[in-house]
C-alpha positions as CSV (number, residue, x, y, z in Angstrom):
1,X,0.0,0.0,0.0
2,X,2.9,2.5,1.1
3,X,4.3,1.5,-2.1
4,X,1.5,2.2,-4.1
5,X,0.5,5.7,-2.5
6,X,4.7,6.6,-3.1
7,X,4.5,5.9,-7.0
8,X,1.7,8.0,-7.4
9,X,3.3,10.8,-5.9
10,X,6.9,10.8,-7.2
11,X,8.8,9.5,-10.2
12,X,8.1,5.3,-10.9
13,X,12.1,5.4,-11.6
14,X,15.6,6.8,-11.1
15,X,17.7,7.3,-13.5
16,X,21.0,5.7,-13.1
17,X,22.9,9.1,-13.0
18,X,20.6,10.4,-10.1
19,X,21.5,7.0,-8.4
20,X,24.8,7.2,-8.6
21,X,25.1,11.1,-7.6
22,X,23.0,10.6,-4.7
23,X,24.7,7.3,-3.9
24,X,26.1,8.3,-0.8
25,X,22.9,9.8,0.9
26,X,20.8,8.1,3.2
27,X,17.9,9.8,2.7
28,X,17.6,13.1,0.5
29,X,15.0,14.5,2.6
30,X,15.6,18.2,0.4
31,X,14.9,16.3,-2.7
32,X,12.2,14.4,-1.2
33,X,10.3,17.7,-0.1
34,X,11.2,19.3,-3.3
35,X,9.4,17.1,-5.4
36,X,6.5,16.2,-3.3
37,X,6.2,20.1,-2.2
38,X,4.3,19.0,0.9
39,X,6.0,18.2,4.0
40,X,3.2,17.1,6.1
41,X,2.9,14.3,3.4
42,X,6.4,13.3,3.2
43,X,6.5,13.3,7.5
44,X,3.9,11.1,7.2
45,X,5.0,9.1,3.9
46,X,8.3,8.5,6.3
47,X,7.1,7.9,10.1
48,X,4.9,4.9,7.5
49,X,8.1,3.8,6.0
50,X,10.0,3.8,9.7
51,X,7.2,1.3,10.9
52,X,7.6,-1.4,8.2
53,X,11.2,-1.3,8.4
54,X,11.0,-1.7,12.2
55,X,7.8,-3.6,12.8
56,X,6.0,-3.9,9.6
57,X,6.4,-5.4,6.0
58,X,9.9,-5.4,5.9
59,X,11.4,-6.1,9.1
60,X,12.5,-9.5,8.8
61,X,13.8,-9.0,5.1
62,X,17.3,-9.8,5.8
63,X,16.6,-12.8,7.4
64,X,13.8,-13.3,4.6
65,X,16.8,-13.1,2.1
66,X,19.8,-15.1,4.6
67,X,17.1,-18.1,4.3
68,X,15.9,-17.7,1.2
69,X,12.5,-17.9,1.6
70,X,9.3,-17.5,-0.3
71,X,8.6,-14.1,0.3
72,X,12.1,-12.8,-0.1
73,X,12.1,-11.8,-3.3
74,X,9.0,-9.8,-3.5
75,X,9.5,-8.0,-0.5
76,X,13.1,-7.1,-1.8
77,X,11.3,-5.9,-4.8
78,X,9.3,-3.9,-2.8
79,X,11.7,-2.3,-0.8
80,X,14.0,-1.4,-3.6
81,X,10.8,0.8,-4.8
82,X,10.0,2.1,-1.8
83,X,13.8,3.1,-0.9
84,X,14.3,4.3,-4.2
85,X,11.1,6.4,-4.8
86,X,11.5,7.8,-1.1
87,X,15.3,8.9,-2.2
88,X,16.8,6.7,0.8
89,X,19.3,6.0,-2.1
90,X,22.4,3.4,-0.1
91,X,19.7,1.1,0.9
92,X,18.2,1.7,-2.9
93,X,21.5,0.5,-4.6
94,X,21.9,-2.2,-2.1
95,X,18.4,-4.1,-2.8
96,X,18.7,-3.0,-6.3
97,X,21.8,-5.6,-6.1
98,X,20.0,-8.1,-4.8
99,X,16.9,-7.8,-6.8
100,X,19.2,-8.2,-9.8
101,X,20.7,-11.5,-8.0
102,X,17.5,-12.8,-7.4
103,X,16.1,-12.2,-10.9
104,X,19.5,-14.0,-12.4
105,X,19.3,-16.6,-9.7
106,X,23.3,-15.4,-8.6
107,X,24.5,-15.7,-5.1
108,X,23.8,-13.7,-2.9
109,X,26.8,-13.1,-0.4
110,X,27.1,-12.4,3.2
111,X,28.7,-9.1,2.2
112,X,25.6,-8.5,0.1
113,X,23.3,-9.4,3.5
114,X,25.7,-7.3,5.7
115,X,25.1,-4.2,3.6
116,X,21.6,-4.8,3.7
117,X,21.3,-4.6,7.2
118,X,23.9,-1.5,7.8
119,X,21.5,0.4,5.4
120,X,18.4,-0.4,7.1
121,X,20.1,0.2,10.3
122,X,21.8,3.9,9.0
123,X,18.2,4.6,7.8
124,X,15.8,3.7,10.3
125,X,18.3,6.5,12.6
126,X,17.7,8.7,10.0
127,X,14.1,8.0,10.2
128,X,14.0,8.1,13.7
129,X,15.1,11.7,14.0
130,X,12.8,13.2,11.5
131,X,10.1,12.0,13.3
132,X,11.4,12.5,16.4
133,X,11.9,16.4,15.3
134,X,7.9,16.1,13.3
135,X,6.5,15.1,16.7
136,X,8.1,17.6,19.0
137,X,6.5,20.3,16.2
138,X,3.1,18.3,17.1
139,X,4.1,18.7,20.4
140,X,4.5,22.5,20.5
141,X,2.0,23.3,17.7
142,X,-0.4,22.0,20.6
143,X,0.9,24.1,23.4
144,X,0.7,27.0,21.6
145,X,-3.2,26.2,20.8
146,X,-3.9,25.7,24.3
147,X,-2.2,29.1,24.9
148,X,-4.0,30.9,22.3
149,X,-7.5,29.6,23.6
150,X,-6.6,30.3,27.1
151,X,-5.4,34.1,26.1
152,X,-9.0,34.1,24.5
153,X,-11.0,32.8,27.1
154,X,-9.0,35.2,29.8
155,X,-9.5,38.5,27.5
156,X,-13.1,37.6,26.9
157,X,-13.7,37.2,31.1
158,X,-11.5,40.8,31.2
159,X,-14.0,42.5,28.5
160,X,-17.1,41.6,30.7
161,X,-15.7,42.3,34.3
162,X,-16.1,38.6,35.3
163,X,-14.4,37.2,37.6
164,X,-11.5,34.3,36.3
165,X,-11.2,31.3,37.9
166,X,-7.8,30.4,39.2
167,X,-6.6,27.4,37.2
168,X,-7.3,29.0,33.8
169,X,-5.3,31.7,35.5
170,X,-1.9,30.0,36.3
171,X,-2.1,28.0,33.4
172,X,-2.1,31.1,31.2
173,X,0.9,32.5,33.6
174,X,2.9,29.4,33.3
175,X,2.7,29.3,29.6
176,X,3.4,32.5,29.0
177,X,6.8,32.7,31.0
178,X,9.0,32.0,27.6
179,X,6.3,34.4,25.9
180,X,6.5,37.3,28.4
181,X,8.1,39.8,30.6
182,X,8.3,38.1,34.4
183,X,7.2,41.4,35.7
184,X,4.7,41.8,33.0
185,X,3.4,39.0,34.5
186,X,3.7,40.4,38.3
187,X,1.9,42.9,37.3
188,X,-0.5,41.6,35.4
189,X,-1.5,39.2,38.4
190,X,-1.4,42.1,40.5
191,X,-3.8,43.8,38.2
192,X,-6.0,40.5,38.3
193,X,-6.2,40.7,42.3
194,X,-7.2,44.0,42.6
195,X,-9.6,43.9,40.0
196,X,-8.6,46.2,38.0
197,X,-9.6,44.2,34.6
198,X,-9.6,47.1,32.1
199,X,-5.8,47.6,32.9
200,X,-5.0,43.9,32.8
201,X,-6.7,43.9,29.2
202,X,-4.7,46.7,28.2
203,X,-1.6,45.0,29.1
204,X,-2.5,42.0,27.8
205,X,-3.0,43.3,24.4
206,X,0.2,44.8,24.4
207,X,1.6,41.2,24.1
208,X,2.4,39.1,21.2
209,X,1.3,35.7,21.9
């Protein structure tokens, strides 16, 4: 399936001289994002791809190949598009060896198997820290829509002289220490105890958040 959704948004081959230039790179994430112009897809295209190589599809493909079983030369197959269309291009040329071995029913060699696993290894890492980095965005994209809403919620209470409950309160201070002036703040929760609302709006929308 990952396969199938990849193809349809990239180019079905590589050309040998792309291969070649690009031999070195794990994974031309640049390229990647240049071509599919999206990077929410290709974060997603590559947290999918982490999960097969780990736990999915095409975690047993080394052994798969060692033993020489059944499956082995599909999934090879399979990878080799996958890595190649997803510009992971040392474990394309690796599987594209081994493809070609299969098809001409040549040995394949321990140096061939030990490749194939340094590859996978090198780019799950790789894969590992891109998602790693995508989920931390999550992470703070969240946290700064929970700030916004409580900056909302705390202006709107201001605007019609009601009285704010504490915990919306300290929440909104705590996540606005990295946002704002500590004695801002002071001041502002001064301005909150006395109730003095119309100053603590005016500060407020002096701030940036």
């Amino acid at each position: 399936e990952l396969y199938r959704v990849i193809r349809k948004h990239t180019q079905q081959t590589i050309s040998l001289t792309n291969k070649e230039k690009n031999s070195e790179k794990i994974l031309d994430i640049e390229g990647l994002l240049a071509e599919l112009e999206s990077q929410e897809f290709v974060e997603k295209i590559l947290l999918q791809f982490k999960e097969q190589l780990e736990d999915g599809e095409f975690a047993r493909v080394v052994e798969q190949v060692k033993n020489k079983e059944k499956e082995a030369q599909r999934v090879v197959h399979s990878l080799k598009g996958v890595s190649g269309n997803i510009k992971a291009y040392d474990l394309y040329t690796i599987t594209q060896i081994i493809d070609k071995k299969h098809k001409e029913d040549s040995l394949i060699t321990d140096r061939d198997l030990s490749q194939l696993q340094m590859s996978i290894d090198a780019l799950v890492k790789e894969l590992r820290a891109v998602t790693y980095k995508s989920a931390n965005k999550g992470q703070e994209s969240a946290a700064q829509g929970k700030i916004s809403d409580l900056v909302a919620k705390v202006k709107q209470s201001l605007k019609g002289g009601d009285l704010i409950e504490e915990e919306p309160l300290d929440s909104l201070i705590v996540g606005l220490q990295d946002r704002v002036n500590k004695e801002e703040l002071e001041q502002f929760k001064t301005l909150i105890d006395s109730f003095e609302f119309a100053e603590a709006l005016e500060l407020m929308n002096k701030w940036k958040v």
